[in-house]
PAZAVEX-948669 format. One record per residue (C-alpha): residue number from 1; residue in one letter; x, z, y. Coordinates in steps of 0.25 Angstrom, whole numbers, plus 5000, padded with zeros to 4 digits. Layout:
<pts>
{pt NUM "A" {X Z Y}},
...
</pts>
This chain:
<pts>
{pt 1 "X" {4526 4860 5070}},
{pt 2 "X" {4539 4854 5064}},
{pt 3 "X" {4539 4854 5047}},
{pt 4 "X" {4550 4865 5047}},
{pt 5 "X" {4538 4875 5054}},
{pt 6 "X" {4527 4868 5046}},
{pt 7 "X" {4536 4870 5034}},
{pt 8 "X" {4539 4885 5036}},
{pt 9 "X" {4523 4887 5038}},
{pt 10 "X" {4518 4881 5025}},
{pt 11 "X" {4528 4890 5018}},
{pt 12 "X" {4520 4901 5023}},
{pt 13 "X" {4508 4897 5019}},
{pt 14 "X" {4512 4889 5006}},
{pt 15 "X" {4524 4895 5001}},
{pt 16 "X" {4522 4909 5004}},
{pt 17 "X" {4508 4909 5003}},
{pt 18 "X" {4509 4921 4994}},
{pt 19 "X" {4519 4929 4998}},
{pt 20 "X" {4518 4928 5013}},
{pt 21 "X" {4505 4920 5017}},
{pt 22 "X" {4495 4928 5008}},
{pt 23 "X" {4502 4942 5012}},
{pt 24 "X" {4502 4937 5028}},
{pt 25 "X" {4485 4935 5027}},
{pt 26 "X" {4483 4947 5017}},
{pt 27 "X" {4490 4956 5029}},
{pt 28 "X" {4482 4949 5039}},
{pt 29 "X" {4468 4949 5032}},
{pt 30 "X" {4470 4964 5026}},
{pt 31 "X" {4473 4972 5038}},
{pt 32 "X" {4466 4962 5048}},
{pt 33 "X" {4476 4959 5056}},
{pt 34 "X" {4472 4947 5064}},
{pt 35 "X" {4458 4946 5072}},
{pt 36 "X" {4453 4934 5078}},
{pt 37 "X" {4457 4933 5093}},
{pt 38 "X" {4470 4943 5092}},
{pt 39 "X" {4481 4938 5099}},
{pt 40 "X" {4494 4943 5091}},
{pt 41 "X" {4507 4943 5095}},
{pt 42 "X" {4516 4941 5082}},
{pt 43 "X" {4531 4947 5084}},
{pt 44 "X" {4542 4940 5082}},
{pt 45 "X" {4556 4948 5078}},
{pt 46 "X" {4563 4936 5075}},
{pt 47 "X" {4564 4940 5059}},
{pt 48 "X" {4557 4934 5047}},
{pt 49 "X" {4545 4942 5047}},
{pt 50 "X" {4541 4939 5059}},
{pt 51 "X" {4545 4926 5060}},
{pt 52 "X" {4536 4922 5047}},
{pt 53 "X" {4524 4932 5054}},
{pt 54 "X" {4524 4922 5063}},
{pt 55 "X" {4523 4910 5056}},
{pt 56 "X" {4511 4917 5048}},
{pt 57 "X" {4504 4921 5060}},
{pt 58 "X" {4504 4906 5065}},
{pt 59 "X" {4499 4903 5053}},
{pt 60 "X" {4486 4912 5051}},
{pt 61 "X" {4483 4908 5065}},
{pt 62 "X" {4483 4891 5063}},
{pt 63 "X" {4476 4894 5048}},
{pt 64 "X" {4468 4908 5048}},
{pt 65 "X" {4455 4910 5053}},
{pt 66 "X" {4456 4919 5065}},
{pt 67 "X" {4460 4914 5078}},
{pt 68 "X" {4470 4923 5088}},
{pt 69 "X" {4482 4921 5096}},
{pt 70 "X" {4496 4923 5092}},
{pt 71 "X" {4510 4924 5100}},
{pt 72 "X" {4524 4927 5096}},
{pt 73 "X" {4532 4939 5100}},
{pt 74 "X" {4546 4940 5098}},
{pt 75 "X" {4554 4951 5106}},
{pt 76 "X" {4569 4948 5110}},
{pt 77 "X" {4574 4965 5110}},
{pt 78 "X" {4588 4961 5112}},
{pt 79 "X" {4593 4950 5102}},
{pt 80 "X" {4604 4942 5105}},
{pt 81 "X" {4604 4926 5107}},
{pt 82 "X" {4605 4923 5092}},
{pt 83 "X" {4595 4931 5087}},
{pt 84 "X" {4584 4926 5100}},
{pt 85 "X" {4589 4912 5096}},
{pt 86 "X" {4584 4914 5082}},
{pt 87 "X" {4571 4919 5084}},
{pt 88 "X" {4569 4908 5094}},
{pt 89 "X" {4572 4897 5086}},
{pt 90 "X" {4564 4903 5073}},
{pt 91 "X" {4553 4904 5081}},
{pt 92 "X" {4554 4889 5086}},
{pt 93 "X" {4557 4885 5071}},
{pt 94 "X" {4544 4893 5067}},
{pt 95 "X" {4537 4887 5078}},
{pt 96 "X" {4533 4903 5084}},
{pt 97 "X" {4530 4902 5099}},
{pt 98 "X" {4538 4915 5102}},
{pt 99 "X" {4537 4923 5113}},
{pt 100 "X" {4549 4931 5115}},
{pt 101 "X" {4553 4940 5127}},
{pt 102 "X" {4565 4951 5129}},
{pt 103 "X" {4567 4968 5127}},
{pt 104 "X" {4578 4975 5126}},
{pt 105 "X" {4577 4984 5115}},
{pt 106 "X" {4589 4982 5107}},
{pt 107 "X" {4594 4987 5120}},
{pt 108 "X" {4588 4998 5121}},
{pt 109 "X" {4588 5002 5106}},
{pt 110 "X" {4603 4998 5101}},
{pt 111 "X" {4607 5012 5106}},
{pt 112 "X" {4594 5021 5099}},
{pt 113 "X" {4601 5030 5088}},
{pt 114 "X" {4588 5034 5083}},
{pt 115 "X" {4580 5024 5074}},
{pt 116 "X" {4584 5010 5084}},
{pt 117 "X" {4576 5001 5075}},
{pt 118 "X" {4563 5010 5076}},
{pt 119 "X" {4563 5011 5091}},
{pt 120 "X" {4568 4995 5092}},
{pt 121 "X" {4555 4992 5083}},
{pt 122 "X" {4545 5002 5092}},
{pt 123 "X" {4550 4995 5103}},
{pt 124 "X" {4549 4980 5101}},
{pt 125 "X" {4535 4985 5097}},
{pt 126 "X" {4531 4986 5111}},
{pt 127 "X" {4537 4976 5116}},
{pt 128 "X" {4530 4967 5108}},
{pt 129 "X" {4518 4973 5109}},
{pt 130 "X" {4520 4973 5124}},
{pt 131 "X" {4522 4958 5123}},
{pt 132 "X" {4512 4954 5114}},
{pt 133 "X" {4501 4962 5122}},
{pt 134 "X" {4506 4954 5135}},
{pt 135 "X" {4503 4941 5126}},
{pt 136 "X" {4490 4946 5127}},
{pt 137 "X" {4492 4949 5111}},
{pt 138 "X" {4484 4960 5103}},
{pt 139 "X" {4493 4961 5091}},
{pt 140 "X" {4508 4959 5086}},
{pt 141 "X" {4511 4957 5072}},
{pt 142 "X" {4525 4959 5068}},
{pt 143 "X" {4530 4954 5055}},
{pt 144 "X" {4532 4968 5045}},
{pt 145 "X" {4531 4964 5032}},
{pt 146 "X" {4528 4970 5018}},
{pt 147 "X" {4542 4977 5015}},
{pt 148 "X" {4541 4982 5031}},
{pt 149 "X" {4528 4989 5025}},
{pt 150 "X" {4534 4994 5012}},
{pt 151 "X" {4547 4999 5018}},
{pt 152 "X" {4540 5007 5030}},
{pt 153 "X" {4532 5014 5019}},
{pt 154 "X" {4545 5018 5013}},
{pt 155 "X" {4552 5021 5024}},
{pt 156 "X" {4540 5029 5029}},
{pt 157 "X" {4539 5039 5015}},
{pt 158 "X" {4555 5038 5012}},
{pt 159 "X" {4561 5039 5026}},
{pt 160 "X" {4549 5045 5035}},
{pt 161 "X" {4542 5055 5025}},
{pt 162 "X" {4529 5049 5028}},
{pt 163 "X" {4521 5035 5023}},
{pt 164 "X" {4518 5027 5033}},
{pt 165 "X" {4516 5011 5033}},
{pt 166 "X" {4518 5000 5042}},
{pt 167 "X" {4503 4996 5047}},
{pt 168 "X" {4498 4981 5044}},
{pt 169 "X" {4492 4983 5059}},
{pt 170 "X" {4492 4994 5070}},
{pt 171 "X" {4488 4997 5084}},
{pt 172 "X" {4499 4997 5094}},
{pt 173 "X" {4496 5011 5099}},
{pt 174 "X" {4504 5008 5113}},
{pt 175 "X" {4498 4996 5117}},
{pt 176 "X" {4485 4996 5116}},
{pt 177 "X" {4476 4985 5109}},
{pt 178 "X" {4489 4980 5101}},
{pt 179 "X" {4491 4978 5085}},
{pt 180 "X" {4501 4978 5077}},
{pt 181 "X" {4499 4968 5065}},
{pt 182 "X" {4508 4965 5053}},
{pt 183 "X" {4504 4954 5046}},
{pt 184 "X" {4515 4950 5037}},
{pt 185 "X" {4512 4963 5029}},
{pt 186 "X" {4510 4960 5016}},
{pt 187 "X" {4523 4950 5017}},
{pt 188 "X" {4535 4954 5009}},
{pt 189 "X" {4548 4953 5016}},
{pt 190 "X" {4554 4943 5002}},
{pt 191 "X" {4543 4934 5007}},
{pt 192 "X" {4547 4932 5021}},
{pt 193 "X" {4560 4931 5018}},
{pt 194 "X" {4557 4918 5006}},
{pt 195 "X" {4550 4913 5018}},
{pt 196 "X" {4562 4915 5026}},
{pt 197 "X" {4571 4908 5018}},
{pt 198 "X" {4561 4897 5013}},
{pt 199 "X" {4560 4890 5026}},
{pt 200 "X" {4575 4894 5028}},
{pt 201 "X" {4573 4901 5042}},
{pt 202 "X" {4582 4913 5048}},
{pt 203 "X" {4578 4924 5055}},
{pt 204 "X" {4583 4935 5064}},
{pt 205 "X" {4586 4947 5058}},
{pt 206 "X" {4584 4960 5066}},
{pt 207 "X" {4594 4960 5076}},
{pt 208 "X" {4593 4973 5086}},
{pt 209 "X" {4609 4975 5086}},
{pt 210 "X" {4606 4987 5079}},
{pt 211 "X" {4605 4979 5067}},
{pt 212 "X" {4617 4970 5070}},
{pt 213 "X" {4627 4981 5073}},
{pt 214 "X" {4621 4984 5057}},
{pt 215 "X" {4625 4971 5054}},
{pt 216 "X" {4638 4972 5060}},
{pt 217 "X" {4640 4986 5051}},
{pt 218 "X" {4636 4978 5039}},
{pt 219 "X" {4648 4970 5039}},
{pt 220 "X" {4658 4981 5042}},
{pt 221 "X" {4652 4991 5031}},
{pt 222 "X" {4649 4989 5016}},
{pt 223 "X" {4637 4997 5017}},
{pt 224 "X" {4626 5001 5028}},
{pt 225 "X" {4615 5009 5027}},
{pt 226 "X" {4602 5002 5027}},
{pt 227 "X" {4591 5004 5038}},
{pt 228 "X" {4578 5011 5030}},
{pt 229 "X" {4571 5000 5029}},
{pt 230 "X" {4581 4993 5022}},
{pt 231 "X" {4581 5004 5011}},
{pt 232 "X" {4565 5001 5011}},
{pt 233 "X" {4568 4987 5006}},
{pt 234 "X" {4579 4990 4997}},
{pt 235 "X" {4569 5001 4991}},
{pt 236 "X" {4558 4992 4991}},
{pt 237 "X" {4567 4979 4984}},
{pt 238 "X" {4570 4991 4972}},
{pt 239 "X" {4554 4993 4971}},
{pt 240 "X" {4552 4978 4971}},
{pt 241 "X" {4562 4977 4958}},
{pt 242 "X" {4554 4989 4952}},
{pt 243 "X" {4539 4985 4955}},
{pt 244 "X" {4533 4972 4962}},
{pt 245 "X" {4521 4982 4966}},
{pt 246 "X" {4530 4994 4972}},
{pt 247 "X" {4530 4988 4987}},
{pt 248 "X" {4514 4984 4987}},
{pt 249 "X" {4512 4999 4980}},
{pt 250 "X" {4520 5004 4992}},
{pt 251 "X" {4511 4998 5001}},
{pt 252 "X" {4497 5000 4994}},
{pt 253 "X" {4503 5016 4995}},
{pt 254 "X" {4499 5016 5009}},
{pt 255 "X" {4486 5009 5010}},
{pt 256 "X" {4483 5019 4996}},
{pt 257 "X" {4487 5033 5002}},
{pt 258 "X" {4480 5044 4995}},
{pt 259 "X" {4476 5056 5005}},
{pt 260 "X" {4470 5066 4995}},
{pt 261 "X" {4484 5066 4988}},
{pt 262 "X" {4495 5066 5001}},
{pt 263 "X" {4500 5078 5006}},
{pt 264 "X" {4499 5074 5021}},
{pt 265 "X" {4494 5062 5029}},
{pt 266 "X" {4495 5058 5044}},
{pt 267 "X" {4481 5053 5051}},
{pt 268 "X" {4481 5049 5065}},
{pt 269 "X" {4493 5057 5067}},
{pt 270 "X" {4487 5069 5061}},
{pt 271 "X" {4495 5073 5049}},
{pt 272 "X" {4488 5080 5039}},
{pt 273 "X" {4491 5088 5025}},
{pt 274 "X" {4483 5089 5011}},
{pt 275 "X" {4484 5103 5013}},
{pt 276 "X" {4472 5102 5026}},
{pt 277 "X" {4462 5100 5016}},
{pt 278 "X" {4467 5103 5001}},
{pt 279 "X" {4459 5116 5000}},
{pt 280 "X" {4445 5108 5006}},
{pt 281 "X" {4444 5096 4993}},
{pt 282 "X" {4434 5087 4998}},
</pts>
C-alpha cells in the first residue's frame, strides 16, 4: 500500500472518525446489515459516495469482527473514454480491485421522455444485481447517504402525495436470495464531501448525456430549473440554517409514524383507511 492510500484510510478513521466513521458502523450495527459469511458486492458509480463506501467496506473487513467476502462492481452504461479513465485510475489511487463490465443503457434511455433517470436508475439495478449474483454475491450495498434519505421523504410527501423512505436494507424482489444494503446511511453528504476535498481527490460526477446536454444548457441560459432532488437539498440547506435537528426529526418521522392518528396507511399492498374501524375503538 503506497502512503497516499494508507494516508487517505487513516483520515477515515482518524479525522473523520465522528462524522463519517461512527455513522458508517451506527448504520451497519443498527439495521444488521452485515452477517458472518455474506459475500457482498459493493457498487461502484464512480462518484464520491461510493467511492468512500468502498474504502469503508475494506476497512470493517481488515479491523471488524465478522469475516465475509467482498467485490467491487462498477457498471460502464455507456460513458465515454474520460469518464472510464477516471474511475479507473481512482480506483487504482484507492487501491479498489474493481470489476467492471459493459451495458448500454445510456443507449437505450437518452431517447425516454418520461422520467429517463427513474428508468436509467431501475435498470443498472439489475444489472448489477445480475453481476453481482454471478460473482457468487449475496448482497450489493450502494453508496445513499443521509440527504438521499431525507430528500426521498420530501420528495415522497411534497411531490408523490404519499411518505415513503429509502430503506437501510431490502430484499431484491426479482432476484431471489439478494439484498440490498445502504450502509453509508447515517453519513451526511458535507461530510463526504470534506473528506473529498481533504485528501484532494476528484470524482465523476453523473454523466448519462442526459446530464451533459444539461450542462450544455447551463452555459447557454441564466437559469434552468432544477431536477426534484435538487430542490430537496436547497429545501433541506434552508432547514439546516433554521434548526440543526430539523433533518434527523425528518428522519425520526418515519421510524415514529403514529397509526391511531393517520388518515390511511399502505400494508403489504393493502391500502387501508381510519374510517375501517373508527366506529369499533378498541
Amino acid at each position: 500500500m503506497d502512503e497516499f492510500c494508507r494516508q487517505l484510510e487513516r483520515s477515515i478513521i482518524k479525522d473523520f472518525r465522528k462524522t463519517i466513521w461512527k455513522p458508517f458502523i451506527r448504520g451497519l450495527n443498527e439495521y444488521q446489515m452485515i452477517q458472518p459469511g455474506d459475500n457482498i458486492a459493493v457498487c461502484i458509480s464512480g462518484g464520491k459516495d461510493s467511492m468512500l463506501l468502498a474504502k469503508c467496506m475494506q476497512e470493517i473487513l481488515r479491523h471488524g469482527k465478522m469475516t465475509f467476502g467482498l467485490h467491487f462492481l462498477a457498471m460502464d452504461p455507456g460513458y465515454n473514454q474520460e469518464n472510464r479513465n477516471l474511475i479507473e485510475e481512482n480506483a487504482r489511487r484507492l487501491e479498489i480491485p474493481l470489476h467492471m463490465f459493459d451495458s448500454d443503457i445510456f443507449n437505450i434511455v437518452v431517447d425516454v421522455e418520461q422520467s429517463p433517470c427513474y428508468l436509467c436508475a431501475r435498470m443498472r439495478r439489475g444489472y448489477l444485481y445480475a453481476h453481482a449474483k454471478e460473482l457468487g454475491c449475496n448482497k450489493i450495498a450502494l453508496g445513499h447517504h443521509f440527504d438521499d434519505v431525507i430528500e426521498t421523504i420530501l420528495m415522497s410527501m411534497l411531490y408523490g402525495a404519499q411518505v415513503n423512505t429509502m430503506m437501510p436494507k431490502l430484499h431484491s424482489t426479482n432476484f431471489q436470495g439478494m439484498e440490498l444494503i445502504r450502509p453509508l446511511y447515517f453519513v451526511k453528504e458535507a461530510d463526504i464531501i470534506a473528506w473529498k476535498e481533504q485528501n484532494g481527490l476528484r470524482f465523476l460526477q453523473c454523466a448519462c448525456r442526459f446530464t451533459e446536454e444539461i450542462e450544455r444548457e447551463k452555459k447557454a441560459l441564466t437559469e434552468v430549473r432544477s431536477s426534484k432532488r435538487q430542490e430537496m437539498k436547497e429545501l433541506i440547506s434552508r432547514f439546516r440554517t433554521i434548526s440543526p435537528h430539523i433533518e434527523t426529526n425528518i428522519l425520526k418521522s418515519v421510524e415514529n409514524v403514529n397509526l391511531d392518528a393517520c388518515l390511511g396507511y399502505v400494508h403489504k399492498g393493502v391500502r387501508h383507511h381510519f374510517m375501517e374501524d373508527y366506529d369499533f375503538p378498541a
